[in-house]
FISE-219488 format. One record per residue (C-alpha): x, y, z; residue in one letter; residue number from 0. Coordinates in Angstrom, 3 decimals. Last residue first. Layout:
BEGIN
[atom [X,Y,Z],'A',NUM],
...
//
This chain:
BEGIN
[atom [14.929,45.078,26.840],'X',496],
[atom [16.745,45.528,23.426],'X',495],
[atom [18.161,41.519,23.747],'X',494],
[atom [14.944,40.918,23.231],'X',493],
[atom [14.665,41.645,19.694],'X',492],
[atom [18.117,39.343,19.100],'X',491],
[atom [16.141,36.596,20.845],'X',490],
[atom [12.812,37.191,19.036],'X',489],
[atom [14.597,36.901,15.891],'X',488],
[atom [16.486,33.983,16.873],'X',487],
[atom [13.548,32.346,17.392],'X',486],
[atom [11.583,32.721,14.405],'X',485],
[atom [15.270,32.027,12.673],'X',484],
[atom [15.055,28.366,14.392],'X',483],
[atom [11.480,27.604,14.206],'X',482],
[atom [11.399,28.463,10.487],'X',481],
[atom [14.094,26.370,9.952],'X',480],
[atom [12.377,23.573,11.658],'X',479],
[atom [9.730,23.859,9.621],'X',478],
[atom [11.728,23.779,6.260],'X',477],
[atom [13.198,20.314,7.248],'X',476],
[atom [10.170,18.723,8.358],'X',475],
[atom [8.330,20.017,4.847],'X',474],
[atom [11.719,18.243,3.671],'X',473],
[atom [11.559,15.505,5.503],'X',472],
[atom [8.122,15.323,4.225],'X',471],
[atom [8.543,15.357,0.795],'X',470],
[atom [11.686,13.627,0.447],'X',469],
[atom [10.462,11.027,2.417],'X',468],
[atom [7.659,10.157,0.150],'X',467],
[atom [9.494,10.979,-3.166],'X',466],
[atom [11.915,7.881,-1.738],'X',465],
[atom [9.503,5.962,-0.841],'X',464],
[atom [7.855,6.433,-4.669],'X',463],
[atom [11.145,5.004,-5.850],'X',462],
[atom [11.998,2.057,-3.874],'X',461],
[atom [8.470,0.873,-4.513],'X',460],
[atom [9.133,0.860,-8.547],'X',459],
[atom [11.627,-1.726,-7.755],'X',458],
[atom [8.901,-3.856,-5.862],'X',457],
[atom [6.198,-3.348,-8.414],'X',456],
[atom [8.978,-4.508,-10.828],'X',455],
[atom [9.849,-7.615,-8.704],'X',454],
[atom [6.484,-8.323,-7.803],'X',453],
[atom [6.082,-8.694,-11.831],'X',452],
[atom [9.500,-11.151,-12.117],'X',451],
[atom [8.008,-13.223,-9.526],'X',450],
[atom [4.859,-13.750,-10.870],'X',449],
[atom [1.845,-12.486,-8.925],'X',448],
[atom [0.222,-10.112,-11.589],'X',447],
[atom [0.891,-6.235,-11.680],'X',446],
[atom [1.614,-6.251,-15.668],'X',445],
[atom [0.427,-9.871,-16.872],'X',444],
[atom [3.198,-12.412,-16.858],'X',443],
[atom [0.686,-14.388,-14.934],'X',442],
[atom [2.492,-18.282,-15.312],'X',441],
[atom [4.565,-17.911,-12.497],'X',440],
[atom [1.831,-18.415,-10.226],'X',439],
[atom [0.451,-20.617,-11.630],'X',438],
[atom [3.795,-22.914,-12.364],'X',437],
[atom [4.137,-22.415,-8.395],'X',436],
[atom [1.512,-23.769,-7.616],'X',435],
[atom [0.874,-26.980,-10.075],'X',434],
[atom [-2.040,-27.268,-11.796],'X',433],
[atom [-1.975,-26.637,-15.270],'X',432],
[atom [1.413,-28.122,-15.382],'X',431],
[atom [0.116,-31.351,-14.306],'X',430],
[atom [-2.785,-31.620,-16.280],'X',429],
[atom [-1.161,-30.783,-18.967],'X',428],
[atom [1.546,-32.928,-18.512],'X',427],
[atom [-1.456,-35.747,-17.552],'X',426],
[atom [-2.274,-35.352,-21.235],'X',425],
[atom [-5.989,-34.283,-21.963],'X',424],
[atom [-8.340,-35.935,-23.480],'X',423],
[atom [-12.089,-34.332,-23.542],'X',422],
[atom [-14.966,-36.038,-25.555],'X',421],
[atom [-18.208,-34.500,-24.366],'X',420],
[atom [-21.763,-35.021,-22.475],'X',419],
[atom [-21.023,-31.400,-21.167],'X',418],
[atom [-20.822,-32.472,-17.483],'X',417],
[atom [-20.960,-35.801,-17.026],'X',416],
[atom [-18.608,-36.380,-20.386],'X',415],
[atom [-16.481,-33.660,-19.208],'X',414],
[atom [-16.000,-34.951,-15.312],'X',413],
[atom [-15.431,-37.996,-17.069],'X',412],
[atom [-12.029,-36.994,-19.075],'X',411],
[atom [-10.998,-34.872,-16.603],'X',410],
[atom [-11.131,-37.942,-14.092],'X',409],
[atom [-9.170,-40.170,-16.955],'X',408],
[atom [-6.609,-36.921,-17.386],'X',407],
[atom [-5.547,-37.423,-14.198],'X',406],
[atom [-6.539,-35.680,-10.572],'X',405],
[atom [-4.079,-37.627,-8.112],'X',404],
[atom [-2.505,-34.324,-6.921],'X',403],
[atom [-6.085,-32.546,-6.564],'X',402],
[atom [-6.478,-35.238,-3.403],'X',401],
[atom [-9.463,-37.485,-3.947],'X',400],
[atom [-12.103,-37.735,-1.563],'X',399],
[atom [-14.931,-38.930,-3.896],'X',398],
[atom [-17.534,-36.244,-3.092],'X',397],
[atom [-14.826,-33.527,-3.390],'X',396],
[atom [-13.016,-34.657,-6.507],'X',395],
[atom [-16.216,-35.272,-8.026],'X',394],
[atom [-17.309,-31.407,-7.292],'X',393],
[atom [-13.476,-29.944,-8.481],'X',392],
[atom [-14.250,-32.231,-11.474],'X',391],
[atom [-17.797,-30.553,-12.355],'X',390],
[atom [-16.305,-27.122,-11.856],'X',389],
[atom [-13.374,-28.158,-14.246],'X',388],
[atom [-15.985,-29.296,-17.036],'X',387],
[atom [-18.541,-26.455,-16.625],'X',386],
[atom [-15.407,-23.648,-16.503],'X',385],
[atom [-14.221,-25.259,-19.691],'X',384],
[atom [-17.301,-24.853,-21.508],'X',383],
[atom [-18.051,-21.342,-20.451],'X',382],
[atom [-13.999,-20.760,-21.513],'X',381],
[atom [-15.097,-21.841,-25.328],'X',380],
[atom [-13.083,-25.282,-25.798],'X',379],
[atom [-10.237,-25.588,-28.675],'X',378],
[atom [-8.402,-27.818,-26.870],'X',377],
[atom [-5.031,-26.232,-25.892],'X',376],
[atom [-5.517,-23.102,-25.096],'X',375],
[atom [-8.908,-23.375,-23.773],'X',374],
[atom [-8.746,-26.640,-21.944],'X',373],
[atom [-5.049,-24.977,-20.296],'X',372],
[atom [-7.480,-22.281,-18.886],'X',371],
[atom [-10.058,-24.700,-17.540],'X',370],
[atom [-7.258,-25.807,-15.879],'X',369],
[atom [-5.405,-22.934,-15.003],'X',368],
[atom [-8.689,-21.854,-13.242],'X',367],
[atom [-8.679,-25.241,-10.695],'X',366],
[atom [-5.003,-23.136,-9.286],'X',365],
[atom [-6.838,-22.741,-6.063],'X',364],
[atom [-7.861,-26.596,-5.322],'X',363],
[atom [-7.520,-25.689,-1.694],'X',362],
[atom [-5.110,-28.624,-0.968],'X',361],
[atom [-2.597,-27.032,-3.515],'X',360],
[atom [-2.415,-23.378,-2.051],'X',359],
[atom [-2.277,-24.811,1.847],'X',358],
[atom [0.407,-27.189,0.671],'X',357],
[atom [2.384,-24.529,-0.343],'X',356],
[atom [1.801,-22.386,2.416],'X',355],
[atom [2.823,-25.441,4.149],'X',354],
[atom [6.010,-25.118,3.084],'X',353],
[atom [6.562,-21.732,3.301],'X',352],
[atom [5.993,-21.583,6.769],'X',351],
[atom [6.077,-18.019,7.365],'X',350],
[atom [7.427,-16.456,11.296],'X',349],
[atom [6.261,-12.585,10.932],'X',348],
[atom [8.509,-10.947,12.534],'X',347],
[atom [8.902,-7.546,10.208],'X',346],
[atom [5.544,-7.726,9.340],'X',345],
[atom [4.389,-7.560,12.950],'X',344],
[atom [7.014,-4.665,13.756],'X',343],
[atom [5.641,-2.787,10.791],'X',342],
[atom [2.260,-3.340,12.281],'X',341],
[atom [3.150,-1.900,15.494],'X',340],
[atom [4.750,1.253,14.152],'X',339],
[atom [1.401,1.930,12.024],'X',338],
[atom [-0.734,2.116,14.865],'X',337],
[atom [1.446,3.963,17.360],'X',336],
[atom [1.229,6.298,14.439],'X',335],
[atom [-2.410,5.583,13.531],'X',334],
[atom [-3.476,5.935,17.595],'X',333],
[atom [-1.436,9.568,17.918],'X',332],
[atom [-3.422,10.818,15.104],'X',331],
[atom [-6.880,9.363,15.960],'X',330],
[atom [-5.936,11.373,19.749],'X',329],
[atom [-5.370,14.223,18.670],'X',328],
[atom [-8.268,14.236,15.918],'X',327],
[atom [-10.218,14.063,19.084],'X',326],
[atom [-8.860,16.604,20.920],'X',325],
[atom [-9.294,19.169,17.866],'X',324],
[atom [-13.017,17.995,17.677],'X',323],
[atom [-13.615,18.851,21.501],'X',322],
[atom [-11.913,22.017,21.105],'X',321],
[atom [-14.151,22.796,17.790],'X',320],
[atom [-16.967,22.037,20.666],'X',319],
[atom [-16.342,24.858,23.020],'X',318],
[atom [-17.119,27.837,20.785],'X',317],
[atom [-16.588,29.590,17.778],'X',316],
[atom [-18.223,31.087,15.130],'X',315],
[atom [-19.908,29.902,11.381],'X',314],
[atom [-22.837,27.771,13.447],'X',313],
[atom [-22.355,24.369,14.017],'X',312],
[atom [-24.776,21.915,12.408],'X',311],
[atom [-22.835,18.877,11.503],'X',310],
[atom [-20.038,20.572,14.161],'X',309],
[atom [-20.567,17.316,16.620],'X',308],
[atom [-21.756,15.270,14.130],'X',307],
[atom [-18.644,15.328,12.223],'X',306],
[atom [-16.353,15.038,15.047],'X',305],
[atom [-18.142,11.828,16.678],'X',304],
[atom [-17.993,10.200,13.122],'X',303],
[atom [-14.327,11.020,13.062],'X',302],
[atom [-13.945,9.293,16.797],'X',301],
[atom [-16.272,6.227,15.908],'X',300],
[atom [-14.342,5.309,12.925],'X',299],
[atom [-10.870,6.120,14.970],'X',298],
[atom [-11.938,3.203,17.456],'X',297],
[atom [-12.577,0.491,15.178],'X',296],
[atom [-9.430,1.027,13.725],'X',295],
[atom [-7.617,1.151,17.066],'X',294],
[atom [-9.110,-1.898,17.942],'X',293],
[atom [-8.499,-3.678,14.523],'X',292],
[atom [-5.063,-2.771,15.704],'X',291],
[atom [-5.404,-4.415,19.451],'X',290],
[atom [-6.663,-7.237,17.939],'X',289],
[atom [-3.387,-7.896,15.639],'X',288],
[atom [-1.085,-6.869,18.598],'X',287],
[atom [-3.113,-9.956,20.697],'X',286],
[atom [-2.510,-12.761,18.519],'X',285],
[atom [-3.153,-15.096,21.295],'X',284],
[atom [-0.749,-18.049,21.356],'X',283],
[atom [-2.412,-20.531,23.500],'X',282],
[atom [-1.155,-24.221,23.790],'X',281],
[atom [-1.045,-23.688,27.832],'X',280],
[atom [-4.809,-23.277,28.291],'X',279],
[atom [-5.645,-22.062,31.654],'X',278],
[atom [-3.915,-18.776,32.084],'X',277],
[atom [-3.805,-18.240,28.444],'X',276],
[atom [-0.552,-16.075,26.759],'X',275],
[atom [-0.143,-13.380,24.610],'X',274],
[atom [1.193,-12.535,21.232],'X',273],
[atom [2.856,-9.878,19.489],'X',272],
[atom [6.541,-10.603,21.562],'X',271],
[atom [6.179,-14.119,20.397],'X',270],
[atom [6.647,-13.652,16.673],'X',269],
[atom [2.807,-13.712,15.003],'X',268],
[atom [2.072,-17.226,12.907],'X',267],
[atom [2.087,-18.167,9.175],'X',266],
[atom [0.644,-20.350,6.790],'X',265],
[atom [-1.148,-22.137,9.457],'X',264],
[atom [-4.411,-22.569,8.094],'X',263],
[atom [-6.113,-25.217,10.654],'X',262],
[atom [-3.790,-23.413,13.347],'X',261],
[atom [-4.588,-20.054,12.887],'X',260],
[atom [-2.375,-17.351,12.181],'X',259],
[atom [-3.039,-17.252,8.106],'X',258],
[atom [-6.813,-15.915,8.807],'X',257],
[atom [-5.280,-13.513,11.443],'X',256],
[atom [-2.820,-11.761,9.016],'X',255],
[atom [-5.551,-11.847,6.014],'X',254],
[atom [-7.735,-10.028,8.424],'X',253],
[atom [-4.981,-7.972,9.671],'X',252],
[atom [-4.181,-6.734,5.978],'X',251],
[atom [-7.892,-5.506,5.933],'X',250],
[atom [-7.765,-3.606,9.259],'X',249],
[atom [-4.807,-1.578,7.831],'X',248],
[atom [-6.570,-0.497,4.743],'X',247],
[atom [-9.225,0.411,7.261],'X',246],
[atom [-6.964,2.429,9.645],'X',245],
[atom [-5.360,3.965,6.662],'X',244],
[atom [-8.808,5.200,5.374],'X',243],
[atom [-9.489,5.980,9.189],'X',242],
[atom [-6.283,8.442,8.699],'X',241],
[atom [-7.289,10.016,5.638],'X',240],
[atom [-10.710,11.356,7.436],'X',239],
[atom [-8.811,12.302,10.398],'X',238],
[atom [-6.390,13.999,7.945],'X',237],
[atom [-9.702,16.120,6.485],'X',236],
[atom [-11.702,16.709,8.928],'X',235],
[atom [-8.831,17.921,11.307],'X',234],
[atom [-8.000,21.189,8.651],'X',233],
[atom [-11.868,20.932,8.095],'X',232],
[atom [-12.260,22.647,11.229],'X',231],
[atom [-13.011,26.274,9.816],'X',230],
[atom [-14.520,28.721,11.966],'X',229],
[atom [-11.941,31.340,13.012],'X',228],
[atom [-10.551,31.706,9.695],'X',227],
[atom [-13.428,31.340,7.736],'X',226],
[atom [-15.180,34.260,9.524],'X',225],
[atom [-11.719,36.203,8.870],'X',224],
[atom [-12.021,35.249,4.902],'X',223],
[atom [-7.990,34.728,3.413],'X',222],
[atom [-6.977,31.856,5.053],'X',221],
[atom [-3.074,31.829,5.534],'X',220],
[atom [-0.560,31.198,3.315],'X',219],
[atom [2.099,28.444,2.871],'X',218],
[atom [2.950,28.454,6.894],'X',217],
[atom [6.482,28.373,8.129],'X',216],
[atom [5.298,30.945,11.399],'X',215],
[atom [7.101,34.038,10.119],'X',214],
[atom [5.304,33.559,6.794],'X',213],
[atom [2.273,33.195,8.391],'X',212],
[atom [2.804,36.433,10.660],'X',211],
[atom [4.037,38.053,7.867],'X',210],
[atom [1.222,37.390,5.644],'X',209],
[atom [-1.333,38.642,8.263],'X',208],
[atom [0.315,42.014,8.827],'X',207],
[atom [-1.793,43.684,11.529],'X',206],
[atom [-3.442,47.246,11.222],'X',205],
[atom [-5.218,47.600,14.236],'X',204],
[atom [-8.839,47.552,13.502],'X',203],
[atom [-9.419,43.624,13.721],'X',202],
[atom [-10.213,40.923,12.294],'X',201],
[atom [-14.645,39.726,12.272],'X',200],
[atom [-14.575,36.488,13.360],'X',199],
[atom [-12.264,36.357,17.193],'X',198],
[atom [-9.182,37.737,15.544],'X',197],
[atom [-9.023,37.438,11.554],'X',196],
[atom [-5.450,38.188,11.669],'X',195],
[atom [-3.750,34.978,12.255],'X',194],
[atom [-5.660,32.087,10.688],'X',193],
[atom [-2.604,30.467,9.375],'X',192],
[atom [-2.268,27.819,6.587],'X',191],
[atom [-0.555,24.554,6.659],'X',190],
[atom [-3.536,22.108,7.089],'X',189],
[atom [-4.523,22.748,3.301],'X',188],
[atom [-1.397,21.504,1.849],'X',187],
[atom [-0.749,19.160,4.452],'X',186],
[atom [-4.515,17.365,3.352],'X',185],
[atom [-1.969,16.413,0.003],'X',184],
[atom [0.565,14.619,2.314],'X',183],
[atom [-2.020,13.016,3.796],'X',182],
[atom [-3.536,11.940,0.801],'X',181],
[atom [-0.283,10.327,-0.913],'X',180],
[atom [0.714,8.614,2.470],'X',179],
[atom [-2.828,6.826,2.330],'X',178],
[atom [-2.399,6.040,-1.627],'X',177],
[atom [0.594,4.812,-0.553],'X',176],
[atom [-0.987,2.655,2.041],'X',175],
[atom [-3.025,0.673,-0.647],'X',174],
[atom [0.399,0.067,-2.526],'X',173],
[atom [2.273,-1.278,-0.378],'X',172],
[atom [-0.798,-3.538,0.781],'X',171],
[atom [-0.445,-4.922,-2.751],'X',170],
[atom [3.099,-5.106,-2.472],'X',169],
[atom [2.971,-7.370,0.338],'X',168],
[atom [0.612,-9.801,-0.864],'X',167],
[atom [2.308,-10.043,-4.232],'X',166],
[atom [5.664,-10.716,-1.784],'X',165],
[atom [3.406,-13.203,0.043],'X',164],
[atom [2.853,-15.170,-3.821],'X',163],
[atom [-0.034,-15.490,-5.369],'X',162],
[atom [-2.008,-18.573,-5.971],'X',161],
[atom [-5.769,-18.389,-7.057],'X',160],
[atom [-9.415,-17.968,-4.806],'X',159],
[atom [-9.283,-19.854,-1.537],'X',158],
[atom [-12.260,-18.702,0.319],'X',157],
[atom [-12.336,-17.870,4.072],'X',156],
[atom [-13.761,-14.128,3.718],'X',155],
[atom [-15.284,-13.832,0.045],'X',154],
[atom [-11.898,-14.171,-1.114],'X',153],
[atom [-8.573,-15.551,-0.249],'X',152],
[atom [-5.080,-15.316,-2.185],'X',151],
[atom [-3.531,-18.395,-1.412],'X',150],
[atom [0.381,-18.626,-0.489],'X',149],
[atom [3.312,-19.384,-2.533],'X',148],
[atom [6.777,-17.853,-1.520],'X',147],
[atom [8.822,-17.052,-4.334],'X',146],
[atom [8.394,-13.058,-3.909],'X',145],
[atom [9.278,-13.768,-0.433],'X',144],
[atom [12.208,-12.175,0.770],'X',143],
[atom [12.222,-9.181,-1.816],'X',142],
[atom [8.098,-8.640,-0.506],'X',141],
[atom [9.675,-8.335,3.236],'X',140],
[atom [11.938,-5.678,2.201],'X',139],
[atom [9.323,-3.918,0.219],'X',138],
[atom [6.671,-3.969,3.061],'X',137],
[atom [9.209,-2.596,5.385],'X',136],
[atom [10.621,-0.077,3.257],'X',135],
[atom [6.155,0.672,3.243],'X',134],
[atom [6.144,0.163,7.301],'X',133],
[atom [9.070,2.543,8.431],'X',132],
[atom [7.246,5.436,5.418],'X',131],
[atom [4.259,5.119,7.408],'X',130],
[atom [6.049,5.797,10.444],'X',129],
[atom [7.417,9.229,9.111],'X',128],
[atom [4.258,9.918,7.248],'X',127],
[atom [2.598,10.127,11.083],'X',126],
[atom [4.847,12.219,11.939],'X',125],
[atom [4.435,14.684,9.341],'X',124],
[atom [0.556,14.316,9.644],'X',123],
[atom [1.630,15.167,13.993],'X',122],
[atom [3.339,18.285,12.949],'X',121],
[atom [0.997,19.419,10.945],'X',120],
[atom [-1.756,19.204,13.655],'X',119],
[atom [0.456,21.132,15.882],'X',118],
[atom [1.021,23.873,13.491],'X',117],
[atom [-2.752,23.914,13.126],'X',116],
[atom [-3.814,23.834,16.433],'X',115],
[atom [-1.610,26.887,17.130],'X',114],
[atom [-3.139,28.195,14.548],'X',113],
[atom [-6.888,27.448,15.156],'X',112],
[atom [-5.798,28.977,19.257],'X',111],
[atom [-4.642,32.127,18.082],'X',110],
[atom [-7.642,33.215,15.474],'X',109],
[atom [-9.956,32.104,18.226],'X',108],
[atom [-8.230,33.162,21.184],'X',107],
[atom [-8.503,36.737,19.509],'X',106],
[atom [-5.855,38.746,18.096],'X',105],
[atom [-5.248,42.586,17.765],'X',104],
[atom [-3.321,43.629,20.764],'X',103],
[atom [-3.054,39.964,23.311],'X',102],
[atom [0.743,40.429,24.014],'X',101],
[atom [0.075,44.406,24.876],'X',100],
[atom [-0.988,43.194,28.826],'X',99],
[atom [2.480,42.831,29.595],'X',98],
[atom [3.743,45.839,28.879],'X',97],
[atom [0.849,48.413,31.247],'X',96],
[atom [-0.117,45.381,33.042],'X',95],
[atom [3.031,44.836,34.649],'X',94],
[atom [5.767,42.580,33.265],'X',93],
[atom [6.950,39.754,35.572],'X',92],
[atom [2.926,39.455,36.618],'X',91],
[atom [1.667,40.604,33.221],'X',90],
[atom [3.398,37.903,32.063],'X',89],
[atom [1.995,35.375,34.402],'X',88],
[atom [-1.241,36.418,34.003],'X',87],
[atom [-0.934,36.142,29.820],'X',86],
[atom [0.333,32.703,30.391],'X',85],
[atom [-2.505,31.474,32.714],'X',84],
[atom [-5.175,32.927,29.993],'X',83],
[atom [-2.612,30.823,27.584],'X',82],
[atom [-3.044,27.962,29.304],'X',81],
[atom [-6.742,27.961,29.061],'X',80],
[atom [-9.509,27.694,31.409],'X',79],
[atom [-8.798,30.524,33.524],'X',78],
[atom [-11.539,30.501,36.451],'X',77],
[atom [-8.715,29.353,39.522],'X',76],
[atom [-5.024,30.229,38.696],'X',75],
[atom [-2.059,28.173,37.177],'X',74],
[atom [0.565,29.067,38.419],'X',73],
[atom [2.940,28.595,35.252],'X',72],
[atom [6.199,26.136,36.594],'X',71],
[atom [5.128,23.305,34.356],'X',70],
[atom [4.536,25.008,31.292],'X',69],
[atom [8.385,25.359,30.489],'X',68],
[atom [11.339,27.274,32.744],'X',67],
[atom [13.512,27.382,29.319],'X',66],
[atom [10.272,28.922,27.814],'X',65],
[atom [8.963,31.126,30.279],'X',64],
[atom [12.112,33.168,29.805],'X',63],
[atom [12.178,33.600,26.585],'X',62],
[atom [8.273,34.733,26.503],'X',61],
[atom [9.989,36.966,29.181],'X',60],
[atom [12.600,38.428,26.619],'X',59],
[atom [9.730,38.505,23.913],'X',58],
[atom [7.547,40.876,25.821],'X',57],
[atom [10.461,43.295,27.089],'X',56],
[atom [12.064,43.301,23.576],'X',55],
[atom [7.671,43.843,22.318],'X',54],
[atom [7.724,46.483,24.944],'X',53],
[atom [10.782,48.200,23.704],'X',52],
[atom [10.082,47.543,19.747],'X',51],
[atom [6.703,49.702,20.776],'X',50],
[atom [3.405,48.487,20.202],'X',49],
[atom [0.992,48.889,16.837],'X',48],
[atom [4.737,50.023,15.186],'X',47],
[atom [3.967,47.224,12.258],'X',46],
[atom [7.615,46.196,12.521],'X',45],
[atom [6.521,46.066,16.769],'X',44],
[atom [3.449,44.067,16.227],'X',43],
[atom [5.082,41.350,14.047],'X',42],
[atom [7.219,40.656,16.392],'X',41],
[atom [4.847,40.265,18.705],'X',40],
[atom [2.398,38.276,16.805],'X',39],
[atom [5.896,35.906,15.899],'X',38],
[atom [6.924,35.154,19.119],'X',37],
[atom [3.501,34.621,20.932],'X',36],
[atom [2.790,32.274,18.204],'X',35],
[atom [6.053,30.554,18.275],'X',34],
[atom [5.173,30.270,22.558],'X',33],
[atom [1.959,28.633,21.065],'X',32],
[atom [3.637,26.051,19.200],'X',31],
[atom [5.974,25.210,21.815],'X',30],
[atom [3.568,24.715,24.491],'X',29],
[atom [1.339,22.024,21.951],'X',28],
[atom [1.437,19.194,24.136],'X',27],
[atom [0.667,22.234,27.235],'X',26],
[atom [-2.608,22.438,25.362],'X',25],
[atom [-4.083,19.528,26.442],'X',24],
[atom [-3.332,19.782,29.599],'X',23],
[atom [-4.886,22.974,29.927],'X',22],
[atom [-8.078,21.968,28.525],'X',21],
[atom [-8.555,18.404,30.327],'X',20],
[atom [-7.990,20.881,33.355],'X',19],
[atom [-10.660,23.080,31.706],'X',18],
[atom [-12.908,20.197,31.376],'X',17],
[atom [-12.503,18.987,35.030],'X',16],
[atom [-12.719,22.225,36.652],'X',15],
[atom [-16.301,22.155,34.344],'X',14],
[atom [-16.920,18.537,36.022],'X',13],
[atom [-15.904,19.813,39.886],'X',12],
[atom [-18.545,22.543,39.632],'X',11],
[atom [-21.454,20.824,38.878],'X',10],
[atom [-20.447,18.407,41.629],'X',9],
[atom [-20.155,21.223,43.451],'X',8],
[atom [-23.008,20.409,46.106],'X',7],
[atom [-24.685,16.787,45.382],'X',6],
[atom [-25.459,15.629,49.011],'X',5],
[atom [-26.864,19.497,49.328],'X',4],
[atom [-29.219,19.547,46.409],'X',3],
[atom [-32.129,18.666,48.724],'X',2],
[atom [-32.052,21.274,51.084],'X',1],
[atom [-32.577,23.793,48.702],'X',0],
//
């Protein structure tokens, strides 16, 4: 048709595309599927479905292709994979007749979900590794300023009571060890094979399924075939733990950018966070903060993109768990770039404590101490109390007078205009009720901002880090031990060839 001519192989040019996209994608998880190759063959030859000299023969060109790496594969027109390319090359060095037994009784279903999963556990470990850099971070910054009075804002812009930054800190310590608490759970269900049950249905050779996870470092191994090959909640569910840290994240930039600007001014980003104006020479653009609401921003649309795209997916396989996998890829490699920058923006942060002071004070923030104090001290319900402060917070504000010059002869009216009442307090009182860093001091109450609670929060901190990177070091740990004796196996097998 002459008029599909200006647009001939266009078609073409966006599936070589894809499978390019493909390939290179799975040459970040090389490794991973050489340990496959490794351990199916092994197991192969104890199970005697191939002979221990064509599984030394397989195994000492797997070997082989490993110290030259991905790069030197031909890659070949039509195979859309790496590991298509890798099974031609070894039939190349091999022959059909040896090389062609690599492939006995697996799929590139069961194959490829493992692969993806000892990738994907990889990357959580990784991932807890940074996380783990931001919470010593968090604690070490919360030691230095468990003194320092700042606001605590809600509803947006809206002063609400004095805390400290170390209460700050810890608070956001805490929120992100909930996050390093569910990833390390979603491991649990990440780190099991799929080997065995082939493209859905397994397969009538008879493979050894636990010894092929067991060779691999997995915990177990899924037990339905059609399960096996279908299930994608192994990215669901870290993806889904990982936009909870990218929103916890999110939040503690708000606060960050709220402080950063000039009318505020409780704090400001170090230099090498911040970019410059071409016009306006006063500029200091808090540009690492944007680009991690960014990233957050970004991962919401990414997980909702993977749940829609299997919302209705059919118990098989196909092309679109690849385009899931990819995603949760990328999500993964933007919270650990992710949570490295933000440790690097906590660490810098440049705090003016003294106008965090001010900041507190100006804002009327410690008002509640007030009414408090009229409690305590003078007998008044709290709904009484709350009428008389809220009544001298409004006269203060009309009349332009600074909370510092608030005595007890404005208290005193703002309670006869609001209640119609006798109210005398003493200006020490007054004083004490509203001063900062007495408020602050003042909530004894387990998790409160006083010093002597961030403290405990803080001490408590050093613990749970440490059961963090226990845990994953050691999950790390046994991995890599795994790796190591997987292949030394296949070298001492090869060494038969």
């Amino acid at each position: 048709m002459d008029y599909c001519k200006p647009y001939a192989g266009r078609d073409t040019v966006i599936l070589d595309r894809h499978a390019a996209d493909t390939i290179a994608e799975d040459i970040r998880a090389f490794d991973s599927q050489l340990e496959n190759h490794f351990a199916h063959v092994i197991m192969l030859a104890e199970q005697k479905i191939i002979t221990r000299q064509d599984a030394a023969a397989i195994l000492k060109a797997l070997l082989k292709l490993k110290e030259m790496g991905p790069d030197k594969i031909p890659f070949r027109p039509g195979l859309t994979d790496l590991y298509s390319n890798v099974e031609e090359w070894l039939i190349d060095e091999l022959g059909i007749q040896v090389g062609g037994r690599v492939h006995t009784g697996r799929s590139r279903n069961d194959m490829n979900s493992t692969i993806e999963r000892m990738h994907a556990r990889r990357t959580i470990l990784d991932l807890c590794e940074a996380i783990t850099l931001l919470l010593k971070t968090l604690l070490v910054m919360a030691q230095e300023h468990k003194e320092t009075v700042i606001p605590a804002y809600t509803h947006h812009s809206q002063q609400a009571q004095p805390i400290t930054l170390g209460h700050f800190y810890t608070s956001c310590f805490q929120m992100f060890s909930r996050d390093m608490e569910r990833l390390l759970e979603s491991y649990a269900r990440v780190n099991l094979s799929t080997m065995g049950g082939a493209a859905v249905a397994t397969t009538s050779f008879p493979v050894n399924r636990e010894r092929v996870a067991e060779l691999l470092g997995f915990d177990g191994f899924l037990e339905n075939s059609m399960d096996a090959t279908a299930a994608l909640d192994f990215a669901y569910e870290p993806a889904c733990a990982m936009a909870i840290f990218a929103n916890n994240m999110g939040r503690m930039t708000e606060s960050l950018l709220l402080w950063n600007i000039n009318e505020v001014g409780i704090s400001r980003l170090a230099a090498p966070y911040c970019s410059y104006s071409t016009i306006m020479p006063q500029k200091r653009n808090p540009v690492a903060l944007e680009t991690l609401r960014y990233s957050g921003e970004w991962t919401y649309g990414a997980l909702m993109s993977m749940l829609a795209a299997m919302k209705a997916y059919p118990q098989g396989n196909g092309r679109e768990p690849g385009f899931v996998v990819s995603l949760y890829y990328e999500i993964v490699q933007r919270m650990i770039d992710s949570a490295y920058l933000l440790e690097g923006i906590v660490r810098t942060l440049e705090v003016d404590k003294v106008r965090a002071l001010q900041v507190t004070a100006d804002g009327f923030s410690t008002v509640t101490d007030l009414a408090d104090a009229m409690v305590q001290h003078h007998d008044l319900s709290f709904s009484a109390a709350k009428k008389i402060t809220g009544r001298v917070v409004t006269m203060a504000q009309q009349e332009k007078v600074s909370i510092h010059a608030i005595d007890s002869a404005f208290v005193a009216r703002a309670a006869q205009e609001a209640l119609g009442m006798e109210l005398h307090m003493t200006e020490q009182e007054i004083h004490h009720a509203l001063d900062p860093v007495e408020n602050v001091t003042r909530r004894q109450v387990i998790g409160g901002p006083s010093p002597a609670r961030v403290q405990e929060m803080i001490d408590k901190g050093h613990g749970a880090v440490e059961r963090f990177e226990a845990d994953w070091r050691s999950k790390r740990a046994y991995l890599d031990e795994k790796r190591e004796a997987l292949y030394a196996m296949a070298g001492k097998l090869a060494e038969e060839a």
